[in-house]
C-alpha positions in Angstrom: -34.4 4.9 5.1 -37.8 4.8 3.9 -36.8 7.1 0.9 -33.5 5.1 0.5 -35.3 1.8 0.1 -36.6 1.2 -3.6 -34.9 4.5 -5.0 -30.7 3.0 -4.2 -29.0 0.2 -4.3 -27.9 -1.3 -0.9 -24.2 -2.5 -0.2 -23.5 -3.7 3.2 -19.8 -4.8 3.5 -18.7 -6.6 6.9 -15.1 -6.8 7.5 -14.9 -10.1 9.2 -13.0 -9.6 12.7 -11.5 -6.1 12.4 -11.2 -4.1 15.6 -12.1 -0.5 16.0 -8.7 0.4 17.3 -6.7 -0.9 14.5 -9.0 0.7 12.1 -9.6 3.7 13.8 -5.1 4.2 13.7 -5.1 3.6 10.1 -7.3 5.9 8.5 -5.8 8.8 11.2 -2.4 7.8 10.2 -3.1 7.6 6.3 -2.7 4.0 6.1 -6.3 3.2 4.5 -7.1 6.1 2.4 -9.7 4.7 -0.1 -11.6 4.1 2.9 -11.1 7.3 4.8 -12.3 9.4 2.5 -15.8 7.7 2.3 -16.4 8.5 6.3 -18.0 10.9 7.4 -14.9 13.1 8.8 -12.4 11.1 7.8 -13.3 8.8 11.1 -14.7 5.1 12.1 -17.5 5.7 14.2 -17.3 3.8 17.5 -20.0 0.8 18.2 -20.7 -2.2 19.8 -20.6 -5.5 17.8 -24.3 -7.4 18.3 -22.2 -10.7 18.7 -19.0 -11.8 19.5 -18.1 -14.4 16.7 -19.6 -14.2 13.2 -22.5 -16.7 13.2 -24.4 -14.7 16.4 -23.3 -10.8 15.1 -24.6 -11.7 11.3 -28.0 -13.6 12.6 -28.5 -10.2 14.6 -27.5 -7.9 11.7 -29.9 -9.2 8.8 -32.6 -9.2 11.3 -31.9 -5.6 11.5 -29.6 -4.9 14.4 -26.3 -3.4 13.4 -24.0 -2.4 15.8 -24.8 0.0 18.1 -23.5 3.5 18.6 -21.1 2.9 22.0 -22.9 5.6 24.6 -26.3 5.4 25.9 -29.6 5.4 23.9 -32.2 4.7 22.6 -30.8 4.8 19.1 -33.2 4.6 16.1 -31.9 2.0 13.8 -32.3 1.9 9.4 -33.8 -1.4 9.6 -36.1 -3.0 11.9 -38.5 -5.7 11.6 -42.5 -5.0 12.5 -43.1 -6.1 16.2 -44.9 -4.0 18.8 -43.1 -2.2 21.2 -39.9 -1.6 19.3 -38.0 1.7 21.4 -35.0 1.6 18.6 -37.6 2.0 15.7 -38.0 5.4 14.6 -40.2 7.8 12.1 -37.3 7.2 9.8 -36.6 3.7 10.2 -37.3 1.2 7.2 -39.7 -1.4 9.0 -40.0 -4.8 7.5 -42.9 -7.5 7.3 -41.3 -11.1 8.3 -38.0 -12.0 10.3 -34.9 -10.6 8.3 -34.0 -8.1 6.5 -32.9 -9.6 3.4 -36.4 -10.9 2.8 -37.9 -7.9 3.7 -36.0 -6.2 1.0 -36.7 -9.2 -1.3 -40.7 -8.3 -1.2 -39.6 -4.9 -2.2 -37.8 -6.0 -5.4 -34.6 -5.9 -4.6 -32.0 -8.9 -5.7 -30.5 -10.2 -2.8 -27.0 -11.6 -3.2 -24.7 -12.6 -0.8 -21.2 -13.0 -1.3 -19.5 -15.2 1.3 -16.1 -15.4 3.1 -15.5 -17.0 6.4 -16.9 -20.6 7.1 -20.1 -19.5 8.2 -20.7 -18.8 4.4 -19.6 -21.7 2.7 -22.4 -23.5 1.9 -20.3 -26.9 2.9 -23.0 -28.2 5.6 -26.5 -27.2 7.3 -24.3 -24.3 9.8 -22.4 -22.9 6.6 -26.1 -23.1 4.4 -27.9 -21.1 7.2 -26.6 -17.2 6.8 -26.1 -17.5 3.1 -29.9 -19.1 2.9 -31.6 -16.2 3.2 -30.7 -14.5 -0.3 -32.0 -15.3 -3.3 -28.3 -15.7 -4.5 -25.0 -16.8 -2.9 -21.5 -17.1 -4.1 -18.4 -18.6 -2.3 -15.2 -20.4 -3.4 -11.9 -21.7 -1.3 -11.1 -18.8 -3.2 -13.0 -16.6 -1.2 -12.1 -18.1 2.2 -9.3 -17.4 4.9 -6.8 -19.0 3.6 -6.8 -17.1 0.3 -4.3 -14.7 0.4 -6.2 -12.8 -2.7 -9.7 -13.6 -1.2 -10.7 -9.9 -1.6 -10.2 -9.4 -5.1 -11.7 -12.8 -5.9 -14.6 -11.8 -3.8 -14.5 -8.3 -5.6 -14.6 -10.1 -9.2 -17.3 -12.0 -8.2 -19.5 -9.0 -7.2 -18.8 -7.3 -10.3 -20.2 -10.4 -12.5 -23.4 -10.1 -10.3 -23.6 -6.0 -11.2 -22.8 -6.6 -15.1 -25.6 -9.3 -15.5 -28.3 -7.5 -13.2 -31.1 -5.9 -15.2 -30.6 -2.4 -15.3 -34.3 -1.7 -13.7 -33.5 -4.4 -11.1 -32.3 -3.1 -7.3 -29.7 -4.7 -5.8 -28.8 -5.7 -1.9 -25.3 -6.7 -2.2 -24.0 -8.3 1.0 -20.3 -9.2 0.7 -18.4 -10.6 4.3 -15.2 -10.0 3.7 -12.4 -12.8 5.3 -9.0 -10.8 4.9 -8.9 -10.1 8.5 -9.4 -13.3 10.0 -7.2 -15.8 11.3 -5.0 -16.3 9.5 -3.6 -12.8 8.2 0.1 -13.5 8.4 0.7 -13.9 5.0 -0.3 -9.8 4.0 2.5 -8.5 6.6 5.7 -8.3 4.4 8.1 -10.7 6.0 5.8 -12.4 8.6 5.6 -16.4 8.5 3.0 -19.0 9.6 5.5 -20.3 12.4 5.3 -16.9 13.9 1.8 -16.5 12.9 -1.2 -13.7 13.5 -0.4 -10.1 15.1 -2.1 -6.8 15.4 0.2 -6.0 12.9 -0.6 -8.6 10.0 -4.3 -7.9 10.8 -3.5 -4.1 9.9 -1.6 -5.1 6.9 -4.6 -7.1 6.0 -7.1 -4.1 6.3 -4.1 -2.2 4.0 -4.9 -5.0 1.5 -8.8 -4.5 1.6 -8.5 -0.4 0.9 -6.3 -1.1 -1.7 -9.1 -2.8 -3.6 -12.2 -1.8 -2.0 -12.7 0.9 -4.5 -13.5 -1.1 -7.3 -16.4 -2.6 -5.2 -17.8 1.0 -4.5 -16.6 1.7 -8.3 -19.4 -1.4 -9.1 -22.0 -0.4 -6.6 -21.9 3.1 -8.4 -22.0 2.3 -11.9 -25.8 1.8 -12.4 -27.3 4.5 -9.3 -26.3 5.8 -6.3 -26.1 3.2 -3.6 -26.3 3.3 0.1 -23.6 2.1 1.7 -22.7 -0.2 5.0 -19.2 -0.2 6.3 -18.7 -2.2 9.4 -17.2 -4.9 11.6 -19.1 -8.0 12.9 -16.9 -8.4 16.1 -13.2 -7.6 16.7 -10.4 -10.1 18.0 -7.7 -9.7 21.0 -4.1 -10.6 20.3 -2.6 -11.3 23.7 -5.0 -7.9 25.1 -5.3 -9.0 29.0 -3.8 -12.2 28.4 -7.1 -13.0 25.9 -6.5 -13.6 22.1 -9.6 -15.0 19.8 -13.0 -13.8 19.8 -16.4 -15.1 21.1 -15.2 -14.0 24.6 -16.3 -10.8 26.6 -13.0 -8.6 25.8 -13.3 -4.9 24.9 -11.5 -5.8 22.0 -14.0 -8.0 20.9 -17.0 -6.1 21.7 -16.1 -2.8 19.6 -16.1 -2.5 16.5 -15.9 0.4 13.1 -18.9 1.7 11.7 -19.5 3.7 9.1 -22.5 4.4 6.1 -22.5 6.7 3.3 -24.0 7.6 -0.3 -21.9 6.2 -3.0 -22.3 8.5 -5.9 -22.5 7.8 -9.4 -21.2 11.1 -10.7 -18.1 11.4 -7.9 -17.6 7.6 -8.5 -17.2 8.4 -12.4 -14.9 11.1 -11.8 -12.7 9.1 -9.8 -12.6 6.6 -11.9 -11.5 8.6 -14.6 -8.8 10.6 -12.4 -7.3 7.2 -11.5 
């Protein structure tokens, strides 16, 4: 990360709520293709959420602690902040002076810019200032929120204004939470209603929705260098698993989560623009 940081662009994307399974049987099954092919092997990698509910995984995340590879470590992480004694920092990790990441990465030039989707982003009160606090920028709307049933695209819109204006010299950390999959989700399954409400099944149709749009938000990231891309889950959700639904409980369901990261390139990201 140390030759990533200051050369790329950074894009780290958290799709609020989604478990690993559900992800995991979409890509395999061809469900979320624009996704698939941007993992490594076609596959989610398999990790531990660093929180159960949004507010605790996302404090963890910017201070460098993304999920965590789901077998035994130590495991080198990107990011980590300077303190003595750190067994997960590594030759290769991207160390940072003061307590989060997005400041750290501030001091090195980047623009930090956070666009926001659940409530812990909305700016409405000291809890929903807190997260979105620590970039220089930060965007949210109803529009944005859970009960949007567009909130992806508007989010994507958004985040393409904030590339267009950017000096072209200028590095950017684009953080985007994304709110499709939370509760509620009913309204992407074809045919479901808010009496009957959320299921596995309308949060899968909700991560159909994302894929189908999530390549213009790569398509952006691309169009001024390559970027260095973070794909991941805060925490998942249970629907009835062991008698549990919700999250910010101790359920497996909860607990792990999709992972990915990847090189967006500028050159394959213009061809496929073009083929499309």
């Amino acid at each position: 990360m140390n030759a990533v940081v200051g050369r790329d662009d950074l894009l780290l994307v958290t799709l609020d709520t989604l478990r690993f399974d559900v992800a995991q049987e979409l890509a395999a099954a061809g469900r979320t293709p624009e996704l698939a092919r941007r993992l490594p092997g076609g596959r989610w990698e398999e990790r531990h959420a660093p929180g159960s509910f949004t507010y605790a995984s996302h404090q963890a995340m910017f201070a460098g602690f993304l999920p965590t590879p789901a077998h035994q470590g130590p495991h080198p992480r990107l990011f980590a902040a300077h303190f003595p004694g750190s067994e997960s920092t590594a030759e290769g990790t991207y160390v940072f002076e003061g307590p989060d990441l997005v400041s750290g990465l501030a001091a090195a030039g980047y623009r930090t810019v956070c666009v926001g989707g659940v409530g812990f982003f909305n700016r409405r009160g000291p809890l929903g200032s807190v997260l979105p606090g620590l970039f220089q920028e930060a965007h949210w709307e109803t529009e944005f929120g859970v009960t949007s049933p567009r909130s992806f695209e508007a989010q994507i819109e958004r985040a393409e204004q904030v590339v267009a204006r950017l000096p072209a010299d200028r590095r950017l950390f684009l953080f985007v939470n994304v709110s499709a999959l939370h509760q509620p989700n009913w309204f992407h399954l074809p045919g479901a209603t808010a009496a009957a409400g959320d299921s596995r099944a309308s949060h899968a149709a909700a991560l159909e929705y994302v894929d189908r749009h999530i390549g213009r938000l790569f398509d952006a990231m691309s169009a001024r260098r390559r970027c260095f891309a973070m794909v991941c889950s805060d925490h998942g959700t249970a629907y009835g698993d062991d008698g549990w639904s919700g999250h910010r409980i101790g359920h497996a369901s909860v607990w792990t989560v999709p992972y990915a990261h990847f090189f967006l390139d500028p050159r394959t990201d213009r061809r496929t623009r073009t083929e499309r």
